[in-house]
Residue, then its C-alpha position, 0 to 999 in steps of 0.5 A: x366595283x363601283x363602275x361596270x358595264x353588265x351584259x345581265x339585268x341590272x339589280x337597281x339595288x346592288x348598285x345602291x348598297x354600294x354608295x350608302x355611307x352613314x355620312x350620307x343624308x341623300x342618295x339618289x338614283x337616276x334609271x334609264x330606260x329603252x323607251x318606246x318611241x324616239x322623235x316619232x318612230x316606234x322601237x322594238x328594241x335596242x342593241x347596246x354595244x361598248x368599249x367595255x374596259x375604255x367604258x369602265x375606266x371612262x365611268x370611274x373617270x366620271x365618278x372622281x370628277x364628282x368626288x372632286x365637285x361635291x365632297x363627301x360624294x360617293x358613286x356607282x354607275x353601271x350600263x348595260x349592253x346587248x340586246x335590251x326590250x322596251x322598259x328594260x333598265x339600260x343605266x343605273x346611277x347612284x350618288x351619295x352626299x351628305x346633303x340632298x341638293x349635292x346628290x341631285x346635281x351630281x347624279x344629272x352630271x353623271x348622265x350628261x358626262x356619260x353620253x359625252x365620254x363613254x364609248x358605248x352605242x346602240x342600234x335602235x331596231x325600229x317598226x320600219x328598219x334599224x340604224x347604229x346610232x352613234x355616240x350618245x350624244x347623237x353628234x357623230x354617226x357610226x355607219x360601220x356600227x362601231x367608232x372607228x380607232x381615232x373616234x375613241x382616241x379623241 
């Protein structure tokens, strides 16, 4: 399966071998990491959280939107959610195209589609306190810790 939300590490691997096509002259990966600081705060860790069968089907949405725009593209996304560490790999993308330009445009497509469609959020747990941040895009909050029902519809 070329999209999935994963509650274990991500190989950077297994996502790659399954967009390799003897088409292909390009593949590229982008892997998004828990970073340390956000906008000046020191993070401890993050929670990551999702709608995960919306989430999949959001991904897959994603991954045909690119087949659409570059052809020959191949893609595979995975997320992970839970409880990750500072450097832990939250994100993984992996497009193929037979020509490298393609590959870059559509793997940065990939990331900016998945923060403005997915339903995934996390709860950043910083040095002094913690918050659910809402969706990835930072747009709407989540004060509950989840979106309400018509926040997944829109």
């Amino acid at each position: 399966m070329n999209y999935a939300i994963s509650k274990e590490p991500i190989i950077v691997q297994e996502v790659i071998d399954k967009v390799v096509q003897r088409e292909a002259g390009a593949i590229t990966t982008f892997v998004g990491t828990v970073r340390e600081l956000t906008h000046g705060k020191k993070t401890l860790f993050l929670i990551y959280e999702a709608y995960e069968s919306m989430a999949v089907k959001k991904l897959e949405q994603i991954g045909n939107e690119i087949k659409e725009r570059w052809a020959g593209a191949e893609v595979a996304i995975t997320h992970r959610v839970g409880k990750l560490d500072i450097t832990d790999i939250a994100v993984v993308i992996a497009v193929s195209t037979p020509h490298r330009a393609d590959a870059y445009e559509a793997n940065r497509y990939a990331i900016e589609r998945i923060k403005e469609i997915v339903p995934i959020w996390k709860k950043e747990h910083w040095e002094d306190g913690k918050e659910w941040i809402g969706n990835q895009l930072e747009t709407v909050s989540y004060p509950k810790g989840k979106p309400e029902e018509k926040d997944l519809n829109e």
